[in-house]
Backbone as XML, in Angstrom:
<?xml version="1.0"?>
<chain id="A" units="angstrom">
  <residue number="1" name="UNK">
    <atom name="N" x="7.766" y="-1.196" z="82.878"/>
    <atom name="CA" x="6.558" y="-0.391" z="83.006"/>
    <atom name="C" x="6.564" y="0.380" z="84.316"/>
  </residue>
  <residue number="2" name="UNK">
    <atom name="N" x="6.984" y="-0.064" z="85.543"/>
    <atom name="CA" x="6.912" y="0.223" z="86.390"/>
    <atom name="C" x="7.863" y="1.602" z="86.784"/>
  </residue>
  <residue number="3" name="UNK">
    <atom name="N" x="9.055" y="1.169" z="85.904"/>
    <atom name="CA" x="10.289" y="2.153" z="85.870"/>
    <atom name="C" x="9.492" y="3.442" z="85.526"/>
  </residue>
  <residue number="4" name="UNK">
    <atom name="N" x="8.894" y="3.357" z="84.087"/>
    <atom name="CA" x="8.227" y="4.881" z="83.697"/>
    <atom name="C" x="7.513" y="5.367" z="84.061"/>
  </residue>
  <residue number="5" name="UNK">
    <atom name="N" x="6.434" y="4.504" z="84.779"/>
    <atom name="CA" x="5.416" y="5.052" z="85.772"/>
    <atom name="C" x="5.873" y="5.869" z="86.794"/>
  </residue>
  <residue number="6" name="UNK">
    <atom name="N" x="7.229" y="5.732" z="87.536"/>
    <atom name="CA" x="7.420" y="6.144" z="88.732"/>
    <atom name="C" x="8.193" y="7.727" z="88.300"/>
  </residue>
  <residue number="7" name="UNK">
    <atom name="N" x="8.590" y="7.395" z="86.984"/>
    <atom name="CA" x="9.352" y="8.661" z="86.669"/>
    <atom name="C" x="8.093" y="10.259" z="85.940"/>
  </residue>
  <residue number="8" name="UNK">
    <atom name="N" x="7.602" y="8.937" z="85.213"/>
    <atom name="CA" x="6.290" y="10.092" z="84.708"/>
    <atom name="C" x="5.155" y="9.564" z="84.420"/>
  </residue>
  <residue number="9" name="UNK">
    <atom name="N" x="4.446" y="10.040" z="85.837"/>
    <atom name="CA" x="3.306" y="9.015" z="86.318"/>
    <atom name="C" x="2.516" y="10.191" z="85.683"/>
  </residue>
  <residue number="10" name="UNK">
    <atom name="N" x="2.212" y="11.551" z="86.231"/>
    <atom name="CA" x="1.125" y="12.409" z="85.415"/>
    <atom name="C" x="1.472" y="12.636" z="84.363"/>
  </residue>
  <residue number="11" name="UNK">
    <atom name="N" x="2.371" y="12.864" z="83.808"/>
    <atom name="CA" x="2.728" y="12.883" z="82.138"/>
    <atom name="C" x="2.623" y="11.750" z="81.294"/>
  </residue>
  <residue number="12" name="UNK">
    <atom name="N" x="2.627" y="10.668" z="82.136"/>
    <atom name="CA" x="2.438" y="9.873" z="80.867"/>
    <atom name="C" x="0.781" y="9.234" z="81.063"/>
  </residue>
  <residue number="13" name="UNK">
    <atom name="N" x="0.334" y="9.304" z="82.197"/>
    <atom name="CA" x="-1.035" y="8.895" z="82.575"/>
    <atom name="C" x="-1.616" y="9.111" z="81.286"/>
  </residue>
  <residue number="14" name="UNK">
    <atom name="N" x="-2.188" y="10.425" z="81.013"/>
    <atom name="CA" x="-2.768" y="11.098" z="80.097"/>
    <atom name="C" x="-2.804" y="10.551" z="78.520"/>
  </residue>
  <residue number="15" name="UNK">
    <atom name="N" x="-1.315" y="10.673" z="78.514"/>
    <atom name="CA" x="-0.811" y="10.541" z="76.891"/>
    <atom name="C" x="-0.676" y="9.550" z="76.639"/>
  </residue>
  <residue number="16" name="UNK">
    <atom name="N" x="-0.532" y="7.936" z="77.577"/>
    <atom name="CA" x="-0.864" y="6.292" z="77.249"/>
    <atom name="C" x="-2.406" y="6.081" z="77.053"/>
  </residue>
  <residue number="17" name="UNK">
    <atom name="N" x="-3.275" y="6.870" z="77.954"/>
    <atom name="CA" x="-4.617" y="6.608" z="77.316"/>
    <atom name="C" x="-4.943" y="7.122" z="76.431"/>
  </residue>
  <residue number="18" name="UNK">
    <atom name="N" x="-4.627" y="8.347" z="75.835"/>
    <atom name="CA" x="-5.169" y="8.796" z="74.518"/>
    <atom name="C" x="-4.610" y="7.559" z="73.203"/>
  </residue>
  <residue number="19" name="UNK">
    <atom name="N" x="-3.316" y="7.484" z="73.675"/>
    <atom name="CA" x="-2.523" y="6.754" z="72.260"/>
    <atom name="C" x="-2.913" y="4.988" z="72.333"/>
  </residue>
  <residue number="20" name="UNK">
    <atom name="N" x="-3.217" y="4.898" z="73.967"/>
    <atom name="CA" x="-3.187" y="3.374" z="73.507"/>
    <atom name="C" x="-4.939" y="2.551" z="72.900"/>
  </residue>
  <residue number="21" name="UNK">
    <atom name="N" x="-5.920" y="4.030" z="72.682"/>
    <atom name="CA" x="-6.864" y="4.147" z="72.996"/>
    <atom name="C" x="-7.307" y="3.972" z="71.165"/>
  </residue>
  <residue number="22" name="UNK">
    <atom name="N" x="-6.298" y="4.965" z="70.573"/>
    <atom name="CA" x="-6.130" y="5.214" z="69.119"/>
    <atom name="C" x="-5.409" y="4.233" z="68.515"/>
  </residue>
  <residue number="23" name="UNK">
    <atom name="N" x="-3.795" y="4.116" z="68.741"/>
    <atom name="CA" x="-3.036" y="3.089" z="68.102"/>
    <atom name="C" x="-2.642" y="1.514" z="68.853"/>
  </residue>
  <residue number="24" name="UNK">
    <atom name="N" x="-2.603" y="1.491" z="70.022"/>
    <atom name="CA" x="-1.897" y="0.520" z="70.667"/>
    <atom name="C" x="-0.913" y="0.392" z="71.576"/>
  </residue>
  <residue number="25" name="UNK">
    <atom name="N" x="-0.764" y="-0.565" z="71.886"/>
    <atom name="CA" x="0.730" y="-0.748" z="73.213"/>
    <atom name="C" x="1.925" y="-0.526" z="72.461"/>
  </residue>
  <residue number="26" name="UNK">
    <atom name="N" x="1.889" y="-0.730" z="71.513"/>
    <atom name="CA" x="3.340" y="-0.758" z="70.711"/>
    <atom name="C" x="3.337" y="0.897" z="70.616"/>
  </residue>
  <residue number="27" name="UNK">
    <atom name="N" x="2.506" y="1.257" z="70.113"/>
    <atom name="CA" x="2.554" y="3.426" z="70.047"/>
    <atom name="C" x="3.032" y="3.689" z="71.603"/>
  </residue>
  <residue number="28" name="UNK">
    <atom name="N" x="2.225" y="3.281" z="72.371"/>
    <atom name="CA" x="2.961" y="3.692" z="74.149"/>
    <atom name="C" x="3.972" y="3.831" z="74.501"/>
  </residue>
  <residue number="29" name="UNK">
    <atom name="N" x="4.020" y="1.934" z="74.109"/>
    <atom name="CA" x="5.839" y="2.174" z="74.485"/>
    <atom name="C" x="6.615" y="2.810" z="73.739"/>
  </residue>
  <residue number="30" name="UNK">
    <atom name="N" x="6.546" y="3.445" z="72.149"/>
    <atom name="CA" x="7.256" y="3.792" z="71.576"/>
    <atom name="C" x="7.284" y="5.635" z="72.265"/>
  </residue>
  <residue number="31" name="UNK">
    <atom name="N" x="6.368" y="6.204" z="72.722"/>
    <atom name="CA" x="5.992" y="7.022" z="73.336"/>
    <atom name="C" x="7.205" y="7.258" z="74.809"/>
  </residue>
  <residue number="32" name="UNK">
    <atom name="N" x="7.163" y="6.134" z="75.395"/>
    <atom name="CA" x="7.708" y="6.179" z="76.434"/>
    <atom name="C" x="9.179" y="6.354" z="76.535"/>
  </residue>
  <residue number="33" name="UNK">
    <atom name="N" x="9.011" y="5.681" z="75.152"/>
    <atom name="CA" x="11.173" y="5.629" z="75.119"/>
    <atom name="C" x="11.241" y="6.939" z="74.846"/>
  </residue>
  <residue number="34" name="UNK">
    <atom name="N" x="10.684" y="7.859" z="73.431"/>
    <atom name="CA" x="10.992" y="9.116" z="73.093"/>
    <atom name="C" x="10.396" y="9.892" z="74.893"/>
  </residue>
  <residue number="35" name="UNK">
    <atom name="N" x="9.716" y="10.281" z="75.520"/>
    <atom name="CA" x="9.817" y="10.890" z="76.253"/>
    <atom name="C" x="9.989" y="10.412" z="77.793"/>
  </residue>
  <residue number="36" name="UNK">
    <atom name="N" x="10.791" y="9.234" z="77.601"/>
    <atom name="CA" x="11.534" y="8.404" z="78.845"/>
    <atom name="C" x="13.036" y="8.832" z="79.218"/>
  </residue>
</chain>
């Protein structure tokens, strides 16, 4: 977690709360790998 935060802290800020808000942690992280 920490790894992706540091790489895309304003890009992913945004787009983990919308998705984890709608689908879940599992959508996030799946989120994170495609744009990790």
């Amino acid at each position: 977690m920490g790894i992706f935060y540091d790489k895309g802290n304003l890009a992913d800020a945004p787009s983990l709360k919308r998705i984890k808000g709608r689908n879940g942690d599992v959508d996030v992280a799946k989120m994170r790998v495609f744009f990790g």
